[in-house]
C-alpha angles and dihedrals in degrees: 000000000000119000135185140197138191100211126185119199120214126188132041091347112137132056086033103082085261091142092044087055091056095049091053086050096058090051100060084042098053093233133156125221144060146263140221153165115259116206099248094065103269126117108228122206129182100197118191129186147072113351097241086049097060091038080063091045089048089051095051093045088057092054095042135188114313102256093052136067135220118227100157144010126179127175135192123199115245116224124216097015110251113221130257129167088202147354108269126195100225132197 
């Protein structure tokens, strides 16, 4: 079953690579989507896939890159799950 999230990062989370790992980490998941920096400071995710991958995606992006730090993450399910050929880091 696909799945999709819309995830918003709080903390330490941007000029530290924060977005490349997460798209690293989507890779070894085998997750959709993209990531990017929101102006006020956040960094915001849609995730789409299996269940148990974005379960793993949610779990990295909790842990984050070393150099940040987490403070936050929430995460709404999308219904229905929008469409991505990739994940995708966006300006």
């Amino acid at each position: 079953m696909v799945v999709a999230f819309d995830v918003r990062v709080s903390g330490r989370v941007q000029g530290v690579g924060y977005r490349y790992y997460a798209r690293s980490c989507a890779a070894t998941a085998g997750v959709t989507g993209y990531v990017r920096n929101v102006p006020d400071g956040t960094v915001e995710a849609i995730i789409v896939g299996p269940a148990e991958a974005c379960e793993h995606m949610l779990t990295a992006l909790r842990k984050g890159p070393l150099g940040g730090r987490v403070d936050a993450v929430s995460a709404q399910p999308l219904r229905p799950p929008p469409r991505y050929e990739d994940f995708r880091v966006t300006y």
